[in-house]
N, C-alpha and C positions, 0 to 999 in steps of 0.2 A: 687226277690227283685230288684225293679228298683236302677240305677245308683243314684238317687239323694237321695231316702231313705236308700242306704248306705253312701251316704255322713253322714247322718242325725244320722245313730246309730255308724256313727265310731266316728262322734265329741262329740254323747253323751257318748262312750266309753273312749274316750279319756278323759274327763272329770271327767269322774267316778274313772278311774284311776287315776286323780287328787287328789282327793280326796276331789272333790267340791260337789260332790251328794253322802253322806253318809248315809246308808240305815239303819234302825235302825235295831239292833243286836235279832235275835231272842229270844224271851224268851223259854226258859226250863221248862216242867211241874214240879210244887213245890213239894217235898214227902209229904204221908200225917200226919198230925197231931196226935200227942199223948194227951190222955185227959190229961194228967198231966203237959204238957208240953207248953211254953208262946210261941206261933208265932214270928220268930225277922223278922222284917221290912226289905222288898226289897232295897235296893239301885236304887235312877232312874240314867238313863245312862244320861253324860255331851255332849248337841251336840256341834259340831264342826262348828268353825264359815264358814261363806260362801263368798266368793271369788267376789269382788262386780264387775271386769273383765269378770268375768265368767256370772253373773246374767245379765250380756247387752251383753252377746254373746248370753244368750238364749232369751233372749226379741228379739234381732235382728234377730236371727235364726228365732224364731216361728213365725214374721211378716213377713219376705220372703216368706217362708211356705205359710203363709194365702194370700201373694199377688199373688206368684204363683201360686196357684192352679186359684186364678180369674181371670188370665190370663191379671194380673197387670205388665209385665215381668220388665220393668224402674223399679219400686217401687222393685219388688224384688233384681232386682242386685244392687240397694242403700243399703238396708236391709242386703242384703249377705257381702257387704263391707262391714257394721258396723260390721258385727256380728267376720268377720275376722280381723278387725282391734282389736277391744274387746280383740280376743283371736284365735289368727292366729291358723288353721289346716286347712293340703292340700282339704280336702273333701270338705270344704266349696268354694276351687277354682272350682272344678267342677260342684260346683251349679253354679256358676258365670256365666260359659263358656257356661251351658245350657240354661239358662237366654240368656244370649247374643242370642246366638243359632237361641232364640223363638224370638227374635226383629229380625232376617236376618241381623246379622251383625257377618258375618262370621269370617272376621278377628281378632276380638275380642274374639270371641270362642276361636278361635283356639290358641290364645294368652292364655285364662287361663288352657284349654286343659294342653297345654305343660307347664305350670306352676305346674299345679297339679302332672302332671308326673314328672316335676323336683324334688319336693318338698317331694312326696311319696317315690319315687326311686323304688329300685325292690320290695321293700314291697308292692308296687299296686297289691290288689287282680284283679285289672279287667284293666290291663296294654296293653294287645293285644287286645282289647276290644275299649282302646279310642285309642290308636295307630289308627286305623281301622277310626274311627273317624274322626280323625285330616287329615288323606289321603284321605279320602270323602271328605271333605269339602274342602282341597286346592283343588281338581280337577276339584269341581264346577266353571264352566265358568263362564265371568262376559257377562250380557245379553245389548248391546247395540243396540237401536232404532232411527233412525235419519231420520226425514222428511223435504223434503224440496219444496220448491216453484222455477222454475218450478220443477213439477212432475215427469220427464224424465231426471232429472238431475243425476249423479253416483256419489255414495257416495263408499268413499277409506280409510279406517282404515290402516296406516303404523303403523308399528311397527317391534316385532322379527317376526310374522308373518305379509302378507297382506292379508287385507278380502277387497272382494265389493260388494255392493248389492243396492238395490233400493231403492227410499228413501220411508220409513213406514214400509221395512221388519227388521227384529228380526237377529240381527247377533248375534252370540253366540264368544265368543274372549276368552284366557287363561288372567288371569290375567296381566298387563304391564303398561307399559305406549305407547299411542296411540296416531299420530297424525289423527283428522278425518278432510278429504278431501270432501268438496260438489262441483262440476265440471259439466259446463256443456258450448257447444260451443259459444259466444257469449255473455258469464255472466262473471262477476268476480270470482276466485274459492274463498268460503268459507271457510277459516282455523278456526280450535280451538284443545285443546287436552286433555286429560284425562288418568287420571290414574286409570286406572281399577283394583278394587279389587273383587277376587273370590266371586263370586254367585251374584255381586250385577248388580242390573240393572239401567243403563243409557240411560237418552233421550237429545234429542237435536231436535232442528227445527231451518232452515236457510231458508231464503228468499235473496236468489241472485240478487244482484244488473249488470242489463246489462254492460258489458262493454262501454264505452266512449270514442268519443273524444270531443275535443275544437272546436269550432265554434263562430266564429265574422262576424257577418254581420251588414252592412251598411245599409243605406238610403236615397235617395235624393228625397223630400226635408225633412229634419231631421224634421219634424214635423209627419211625416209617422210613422204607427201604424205596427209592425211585428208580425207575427205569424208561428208559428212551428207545423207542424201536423194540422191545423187549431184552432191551441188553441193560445190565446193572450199573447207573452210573452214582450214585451216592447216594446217602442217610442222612434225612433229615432238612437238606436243601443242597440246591442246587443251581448252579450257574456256569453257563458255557456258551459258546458260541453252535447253533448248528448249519447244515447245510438249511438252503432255502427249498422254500414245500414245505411238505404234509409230515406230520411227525406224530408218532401216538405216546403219550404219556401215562405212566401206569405209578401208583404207589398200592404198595400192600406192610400190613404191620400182622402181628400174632393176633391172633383172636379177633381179629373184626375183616369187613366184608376189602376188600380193594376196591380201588377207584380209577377211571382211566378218563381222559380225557383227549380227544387229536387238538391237534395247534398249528397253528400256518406259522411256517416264517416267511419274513421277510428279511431280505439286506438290510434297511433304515429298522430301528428303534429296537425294543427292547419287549418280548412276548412274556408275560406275568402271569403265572397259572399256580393258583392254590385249591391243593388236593385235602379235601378233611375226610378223612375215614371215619365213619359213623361207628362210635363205640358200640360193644353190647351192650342191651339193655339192660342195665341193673334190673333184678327183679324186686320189685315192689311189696313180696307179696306177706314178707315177714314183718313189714312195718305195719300191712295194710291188718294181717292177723292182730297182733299185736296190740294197734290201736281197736278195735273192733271187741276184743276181751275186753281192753279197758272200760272202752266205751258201753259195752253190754252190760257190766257190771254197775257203773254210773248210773245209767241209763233205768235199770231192772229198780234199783234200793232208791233212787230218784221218785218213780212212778209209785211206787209202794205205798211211802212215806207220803207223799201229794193224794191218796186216791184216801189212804186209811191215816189219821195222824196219831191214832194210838200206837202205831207202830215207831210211832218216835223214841218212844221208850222201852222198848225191845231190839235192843242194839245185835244182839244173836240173831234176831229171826230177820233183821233187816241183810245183817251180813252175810246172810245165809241165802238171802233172794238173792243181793248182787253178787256171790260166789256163782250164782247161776243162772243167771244176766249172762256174766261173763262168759259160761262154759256155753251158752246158745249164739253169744258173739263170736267165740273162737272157730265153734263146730261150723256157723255160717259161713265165715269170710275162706275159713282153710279151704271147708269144701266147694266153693262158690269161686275159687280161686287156682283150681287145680290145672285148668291151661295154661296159666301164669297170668302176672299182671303188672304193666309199667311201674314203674317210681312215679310219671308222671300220672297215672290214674289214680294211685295211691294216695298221692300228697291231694289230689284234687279231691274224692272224695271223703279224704281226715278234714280237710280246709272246710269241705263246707258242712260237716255235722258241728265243726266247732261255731263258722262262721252264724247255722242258722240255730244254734243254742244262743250265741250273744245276743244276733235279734230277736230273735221270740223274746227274751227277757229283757229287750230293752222297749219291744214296742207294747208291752202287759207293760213293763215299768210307765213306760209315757203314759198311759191309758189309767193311771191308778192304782192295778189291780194288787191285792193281796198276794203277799209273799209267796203261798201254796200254789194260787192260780201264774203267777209269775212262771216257779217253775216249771209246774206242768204245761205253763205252754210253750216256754224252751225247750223242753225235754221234746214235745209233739212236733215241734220247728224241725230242730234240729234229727230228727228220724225223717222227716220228711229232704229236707236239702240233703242227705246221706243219701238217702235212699235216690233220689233223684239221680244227683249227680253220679251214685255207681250205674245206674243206667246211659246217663248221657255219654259219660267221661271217655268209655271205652272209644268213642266212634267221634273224639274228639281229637284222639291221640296227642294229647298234649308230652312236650318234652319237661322232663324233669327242672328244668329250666325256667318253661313256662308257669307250669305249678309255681313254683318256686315264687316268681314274681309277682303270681295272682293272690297268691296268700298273703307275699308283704305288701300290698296292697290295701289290702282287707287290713293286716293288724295297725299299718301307720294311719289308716284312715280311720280305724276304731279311738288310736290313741288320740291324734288331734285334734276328732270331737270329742273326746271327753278333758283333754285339759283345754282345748276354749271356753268349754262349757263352766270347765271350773272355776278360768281368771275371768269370767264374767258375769255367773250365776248368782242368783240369790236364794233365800229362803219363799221370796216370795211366787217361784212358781216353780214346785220342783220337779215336774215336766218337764224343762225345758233339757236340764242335761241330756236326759236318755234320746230325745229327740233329736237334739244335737248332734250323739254320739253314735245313733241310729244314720244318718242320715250323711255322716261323713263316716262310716263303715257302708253304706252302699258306692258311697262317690269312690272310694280306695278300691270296692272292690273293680269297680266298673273302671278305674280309672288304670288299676293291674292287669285286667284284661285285654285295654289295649296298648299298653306297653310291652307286654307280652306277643301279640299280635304283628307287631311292627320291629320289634330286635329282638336279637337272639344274647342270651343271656346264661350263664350256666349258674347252675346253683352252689357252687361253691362263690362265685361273684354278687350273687344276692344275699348270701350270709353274710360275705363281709359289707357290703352298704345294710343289712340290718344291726350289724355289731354296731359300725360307726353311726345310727341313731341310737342305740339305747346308752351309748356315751354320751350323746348328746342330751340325753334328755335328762342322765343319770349326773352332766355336770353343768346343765343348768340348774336342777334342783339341789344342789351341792351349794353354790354359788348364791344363788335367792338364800339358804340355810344360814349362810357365811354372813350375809347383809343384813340377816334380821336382827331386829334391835329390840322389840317388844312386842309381847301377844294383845289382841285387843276383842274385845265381848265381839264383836262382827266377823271377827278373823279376819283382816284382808290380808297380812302373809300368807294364807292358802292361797290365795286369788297371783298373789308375789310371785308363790312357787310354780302356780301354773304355769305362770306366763315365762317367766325366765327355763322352768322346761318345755313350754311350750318353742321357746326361741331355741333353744339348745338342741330340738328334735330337728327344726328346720336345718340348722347348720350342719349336725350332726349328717343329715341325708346328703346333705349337697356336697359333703366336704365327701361321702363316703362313694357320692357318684361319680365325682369331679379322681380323685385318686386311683379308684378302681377304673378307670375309661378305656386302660388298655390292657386289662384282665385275662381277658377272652381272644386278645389277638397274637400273636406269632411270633415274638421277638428272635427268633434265631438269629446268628448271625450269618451272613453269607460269605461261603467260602472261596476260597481261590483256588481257581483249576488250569490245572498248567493242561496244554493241549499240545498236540506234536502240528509242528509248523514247517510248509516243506520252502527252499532258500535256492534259488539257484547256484548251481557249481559248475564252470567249466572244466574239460578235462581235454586236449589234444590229442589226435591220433596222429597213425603212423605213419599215414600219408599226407601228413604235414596239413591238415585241416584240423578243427576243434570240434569238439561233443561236449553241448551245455547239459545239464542235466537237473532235475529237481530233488533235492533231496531232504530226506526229513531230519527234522532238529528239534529239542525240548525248548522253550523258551521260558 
């Protein structure tokens, strides 16, 4: 007789004993009758009333029964609870336990299991029996499954024991509580944990998110398009997290060349990559024409006038040589310029026909010489440093920039010898200004050159520190105007004015280097990027284990 059909005839024994199922009393065969004698009347027997506790124990019972057998086992262990709330007996626990049992929910077994043994005590006819039982089923493992992405990733069950296996194999575990570990070099480790009860089975699936670091990159000019691995991640700057490794950086903008760069991450700090796209080159070539007319022109009615001085007084035929000066300076420089030509070669070779016009006339001025011989050897100077420098310049390839700075060099080094020379000259040697003035226009030039040399500087950033000296100088000489109180045979308000613009140049530069400092650098701002961030989610299955899972979320 199975374990559950004794449940079945001890609770209907029990009941019986109750004295709820009263069977009606056998009848005795009657004697027989004498002819003479009157039959007396049977008495019918009084039934005993019925126990209406008892009547929904067996309704509840005989529906478990019928759920059971169809393999209804829920519907049965409702049914078994009724039938023992009704009218508590132990046998009805181990229907329960076996029910439980047939759903693989062991722990619940085992729980009425030992209730029914509690409850029978040693009267349990079949005692060693579920003993035997209840030690089966704790020793049943609980079976956990954990796959993950990548493939090659090792999964670590901690606990009172450690298990590792691969991820999709079948670890078999004692019941506990577990931390499970997904690990792999390169990824973030997936944590989650569980508490395993005997015989049941557990899944899980994890998709590992690569390790990261922080990356900010720049772009000049912040209208540049960036990309990461060649895929499009923003305009103008950039900041994210990426995976760790090798990473290749790219910006491109309209009209100029793109720029790439690779970048290592790491996990720890922050990877800073600034991308400048090298603009097109302005072409130089129409200043360079330009100046070159002018300069032929100059140059042609200059020479004219110095070689012959009656021509001083023939204003037509002089203006008629430098109309054709100029047409030999334009024809020159156009055709001599037809590959093209830098802004930086441009400005260099304007810079130094003017540059070696000043000196030649400043070092004839020092020396003495006559007005005529002055110019003409400016004139001779300055064709020669032209000429020069359109030779050298090209194979110097200066940036517009550089130009830029070697000429304010030259002009601030011109101007502060000649107002030192002025708050401190006399009549008595009047050499000394152009000497002066000579000799601190080489120190600026040479002194441009290597500022130029050592930072990079754009020439919209060298106009504005040349703007803020000629304010300087233009309101020191304001100021000395403001203070003067009377002219004297010596002058020394000239000498006043020098020196108050000579101070006013100084501040003027410093004030204009000091303001401008971060001209040329990158102010963007950095923006905020949201990133998809994956969160663990558990979800239960249908065999009464759970399925963790990683999933992704905006943050």
């Amino acid at each position: 007789m199975s374990a559950r059909w004794l449940g079945l005839a001890l609770a209907m024994l029990a009941v019986g004993e109750a004295g709820v199922v009263a069977a009606a009393p056998r009848r005795k065969p009657a004697p027989s009758p004498s002819p003479s004698a009157t039959p007396e009347p049977t008495p019918s027997p009084t039934p005993e009333p019925v126990d209406p506790a008892v009547a929904r124990a067996k309704a509840a019972f005989a529906a478990a029964d019928r759920a059971y057998n169809d393999g209804d086992y829920e519907t049965a262990v409702r049914e078994y609870r009724n039938a023992y709330e009704a009218k508590p007996h132990p046998s009805v626990l181990f229907n329960i336990g076996q029910a439980h049992e047939r759903l693989v929910d062991y722990t619940q077994a085992v729980s009425y299991f030992e209730r029914y043994l509690a409850e029978m005590g040693e009267a349990a006819p079949d005692r060693k029996a579920v003993e035997n039982r209840v030690r089966a089923l704790r020793s049943l493992p609980a079976r956990v499954r954990v796959a993950a992405v990548p493939e090659d990733a090792v999964v670590t069950l901690h606990g009172q024991q450690d298990f590792q296996a691969r991820p999709g194999e079948l670890v078999k575990v004692p019941a506990g509580h577990y931390e499970v570990r997904v690990s792999k070099d390169g990824f973030e480790t997936a944590v989650d944990e569980v508490v395993a009860e005997f015989g049941q089975p557990y899944s899980f699936s994890f998709r590992l998110i690569p390790e990261t670091g922080r990356v900010y990159v720049t772009v000049q000019p912040r209208s540049a398009r960036i990309f990461v691995d060649s895929k499009l991640v923003a305009e103008g700057s950039y900041v994210d997290r990426l995976g760790v490794g090798l990473h290749m950086v790219r910006a491109e903008a309209n009209g100029r060349p793109p720029a790439e760069t690779p970048i290592l991450i790491k996990s720890a700090g922050t990877v800073r990559v600034r991308l400048a796209l090298e603009a097109p080159e302005p072409s130089g070539r129409r200043e360079l024409v330009a100046s070159a007319s002018v300069y032929g022109g100059l140059l042609s009615s200059g020479l004219a006038t110095s070689i012959r001085e009656d021509l001083k007084d023939r204003g037509g035929l002089v203006l008629g040589i430098g109309a054709g000066g100029a047409l030999i300076g334009f024809a020159g420089s156009y055709l001599g310029t037809r590959s093209g030509v830098t802004v930086g070669t441009s400005s260099t070779v304007i810079g130094s026909g003017v540059w070696g016009l000043v000196g030649g006339a400043l070092v004839a001025d020092a020396a003495g010489k006559d007005q005529d011989t002055v110019n003409a050897v400016a004139l001779i100077s300055s064709i020669g440093t032209s000429a020069g420098a359109a030779i050298a310049a090209p194979a110097m390839d200066l940036s517009p920039g550089d130009a830029a700075v070697w000429n304010s060099g030259g002009l601030w080094g011109m101007t502060t010898g000649f107002l030192f020379a002025a708050s401190v000259a006399d009549d008595s040697d009047p050499g000394l200004s152009p000497r002066l003035t000579f000799s601190s226009l080489i120190g600026g030039l040479i002194g441009g050159a290597i500022i130029a040399r050592t930072s990079e500087m754009s020439r919209a950033h060298v106009a504005l520190i040349d703007l803020a000296g000629l304010a300087g100088v233009a309101s020191g000489g304001a100021l000395a105007t403001a203070l003067r109180e009377s002219d004297t045979a010596d002058n020394p308000n000239a000498r006043t004015t020098a020196r108050f613009a000579l101070a006013g140049l100084v501040i003027g530069i410093g004030s204009g280097i000091y303001l401008t400092r971060h001209y040329d650098e990158d102010d963007s701002s950095v923006p905020v990027t949201t990133i998809a961030r994956l969160v663990p989610m558990v979800a239960p299955l249908p065999e009464g284990g759970a399925m963790a899972m990683w999933a992704g979320g905006w943050r």
